[in-house]
C-alpha positions, 0 to 999 in steps of 0.5 A: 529470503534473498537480497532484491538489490534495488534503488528504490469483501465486504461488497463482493463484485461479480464479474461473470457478467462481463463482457470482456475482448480484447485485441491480442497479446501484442498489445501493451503500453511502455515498460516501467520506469527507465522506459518511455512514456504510456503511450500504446504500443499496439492495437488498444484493449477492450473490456472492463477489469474488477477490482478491489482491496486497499484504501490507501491507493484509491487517489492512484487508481483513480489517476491510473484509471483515468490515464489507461481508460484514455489510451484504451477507450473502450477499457474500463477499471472499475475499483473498490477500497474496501480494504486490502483484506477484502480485496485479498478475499475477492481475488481468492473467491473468484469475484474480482480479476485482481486485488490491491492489496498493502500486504502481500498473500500469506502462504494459506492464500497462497494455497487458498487461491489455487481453487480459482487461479489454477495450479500456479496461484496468485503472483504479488506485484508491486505497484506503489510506495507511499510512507505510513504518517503518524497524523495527529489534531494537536491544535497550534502543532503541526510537526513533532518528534516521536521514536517507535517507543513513544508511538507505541506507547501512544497507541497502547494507550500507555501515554496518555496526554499530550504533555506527556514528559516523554513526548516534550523530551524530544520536542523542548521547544514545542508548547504541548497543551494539556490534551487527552490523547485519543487513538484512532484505528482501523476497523477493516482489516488493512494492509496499513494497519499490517504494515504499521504494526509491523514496523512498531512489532519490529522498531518498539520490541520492547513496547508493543508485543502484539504481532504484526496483522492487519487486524488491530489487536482488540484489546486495545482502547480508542476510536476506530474508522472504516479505510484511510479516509475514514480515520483520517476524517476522524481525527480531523474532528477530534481534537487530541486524535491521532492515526496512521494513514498513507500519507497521501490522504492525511491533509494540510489540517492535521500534523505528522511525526518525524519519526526517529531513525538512528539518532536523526529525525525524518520527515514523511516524504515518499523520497525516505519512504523509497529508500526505506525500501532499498534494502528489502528482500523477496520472501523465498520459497513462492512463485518465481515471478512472486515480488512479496518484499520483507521490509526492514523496519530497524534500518539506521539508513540516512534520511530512510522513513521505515514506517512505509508500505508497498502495495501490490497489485494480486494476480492471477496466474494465469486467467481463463482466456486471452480477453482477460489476459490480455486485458490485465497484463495491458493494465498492470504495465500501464499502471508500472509505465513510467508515466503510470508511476508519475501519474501516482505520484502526482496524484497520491504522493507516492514514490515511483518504483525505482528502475529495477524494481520496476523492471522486475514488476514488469517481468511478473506481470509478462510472466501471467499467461491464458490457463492451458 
C-alpha cells in the first residue's frame, strides 16, 4: 500500500428498462471541495441512476437526491439500503449502475465485476465519512468511557452487566445500575459491521479473535436487526441494549462511548472521524484510479476517532453508452461537489472529504469512460 497524504441484494433492481439520455460529456457540477458550489456547469442531464448498498448513507442520499434532482430536473436517483454487501452484489450481477458500499471490493470482486463492467472492473470512490458510535440504552446514562478491550468484551458477551468492574474502572463517578447487557448486531451483511470488526480485530487484538467481515461471527450471542435503522430502533426499546451505527442514525434517546485512544478519550464527532482518516494508505496493486483506503485503527493521533468508516461510491469502469456515462460521472461529481459534502454533512453528520481527497475522488470519477 502507498501513503495517500490528505488532510482529511436482497431486492434485485432492474434497469434495463430505463430509459436513459443525457445531453453530452461536457456536462458536470462544480469539483469537489476546495471548488465553488453545485451549481451546473453545463447543459443539465436526464435520466434515471439505480442504485443500492449501504444503510449508513441513506440520510446523505437522500440530501444528494434532493440537490441533484434540482439542478438536473429531468434526472432521477432511485437508492435502496439494503446493506452494502448487497449492494456490492447488484453492482457485480449487472442490476444497478452503482453500489454504495461502507467496505471497499475484495480482490474476488474486483474480478467477479469484469463479466458486467468490462476489462477494467469496478473503481471505489470515496464519498462519505461518518464515526462508527458505540450506542447504548442505559437509563439516567448518556456519555461513557470505554477502550477497545471493554468493547470487545461487551459484544463477545464476556461483560455481562452494566456494573461491570471493568466498565465503573473507567467512569468512577457514573451510577451504572445493575442492567444485563444485551448486544445488538447486524443481521445483513454490512459495510458497518466490516468496519467495526476491523477496528476491535485491529484496537482489542488480544480480546476479539475473530476477523474483520461484514458477516457478524455466528457464534456470537445477542439480538440482531436488519440495516442502521434496524438496530438502532432495537436498542432504543431495549433497556441494557447496546450496537454500533454511523452515528448519523443514533438519536438523542440513546448514549455513546468515548472511545479510548492513547491515554485520552474521544467523542464521536465527524471532525475526529476525519482526522482518523488523515493517516490512510490506498490499497496497492488495483485499478489507478481505485481509491480503496486501509485505515489505521491503532492511531494514538490527538483527538482522532479510529472506529470510523469511509463509504465509497462502486463504479463501473467503464459503461455501455454515453447517457449512462454521462449520467453517473454528473452524479458522482455532484455528490463530491463542495456543496454535495455540506449537504451530507448537514444532512447525515458526516465529515466532508478534505481537498485533497476530494480531488483525487473526482479525478476517479473523470477517469469512467463509454466501453470501447
Amino acid at each position: 500500500m502507498k501513503a495517500l497524504h490528505i488532510g482529511r441484494v436482497a431486492a434485485v433492481l432492474t434497469v434495463g428498462a430505463l430509459a436513459l439520455t443525457a445531453c453530452g460529456t461536457d456536462n458536470v457540477v462544480s469539483p469537489g471541495n476546495g471548488g465553488t458550489s453545485a451549481a451546473t456547469t453545463g447543459p443539465t442531464v436526464t435520466g434515471t441512476l439505480t442504485g443500492t448498498g449501504a444503510s449508513s448513507i441513506s440520510a446523505a442520499m437522500d440530501a444528494w437526491k434532493a440537490g441533484f434532482e434540482s439542478a438536473n430536473t429531468g434526472a432521477k436517483i432511485q437508492y435502496s439500503p439494503e446493506g452494502s454487501g448487497a449492494g456490492r452484489k447488484a453492482l457485480i450481477a449487472g442490476a444497478v449502475q452503482f453500489a454504495g458500499s461502507d467496505a471497499y471490493l475484495s480482490d474476488d470482486e474486483l474480478t467477479a465485476a469484469k463479466a458486467k463492467c468490462g476489462p477494467d472492473g469496478a473503481i471505489n470512490v470515496p464519498w462519505y465519512i461518518s464515526p462508527i458510535a458505540v450506542a447504548f440504552n442505559v437509563p439516567g446514562v448518556k456519555d461513557l468511557k470505554l477502550d477497545a478491550d471493554t468493547i470487545a468484551k461487551i459484544f463477545r458477551g464476556d461483560i455481562k452487566n452494566w456494573n461491570d468492574a471493568a466498565i465503573k474502572a473507567s467512569n468512577p463517578s457514573v451510577t451504572l445500575p445493575d442492567l444485563a447487557i444485551t448486544p445488538v448486531h447486524r443481521s445483513d451483511n454490512s459495510g458497518t459491521t466490516q468496519n467495526f470488526t476491523d477496528y476491535l480485530g485491529a484496537a482489542a487484538k488480544t480480546v476479539w479473535s475473530d476477523k474483520a467481515s461484514g458477516d457478524w461471527p455466528a457464534a456470537l450471542a445477542g439480538e440482531n436487526a436488519k440495516g442502521t435503522s434496524g438496530v438502532v430502533k432495537t436498542v432504543t426499546e431495549t433497556a441494557g441494549a447496546v450496537t454500533y451505527a454511523d452515528d448519523s442514525a443514533v438519536t438523542d434517546a440513546l448514549g455513546k462511548a468515548e472511545l479510548k485512544v492513547g491515554d485520552s478519550y474521544v467523542k464521536v464527532t465527524a471532525e475526529a472521524a476525519a482526522k482518523a482518516v488523515d493517516a490512510s494508505k490506498v490499497v496497492e496493486g488495483r485499478n489507478p484510479n481505485d481509491l480503496s483506503l486501509k485505515l489505521d485503527r491503532t492511531t494514538t493521533v490527538a483527538g482522532a476517532y479510529p472506529a470510523v468508516l469511509v463509504s465509497y461510491g462502486v463504479f463501473c469502469a467503464h459503461y455501455p453508452d454515453t447517457a449512462t456515462t454521462d449520467l453517473v460521472k454528473s452524479f458522482g461529481t455532484f455528490v463530491l461537489s463542495t456543496e454535495g459534502q455540506k449537504q451530507a454533512a448537514a444532512a447525515a453528520k458526516s465529515a466532508p472529504l478534505s481537498a485533497a481527497l476530494a480531488a483525487k475522488a473526482k479525478a476517479a470519477i473523470d477517469s469512467i469512460s463509454v466501453a470501447k
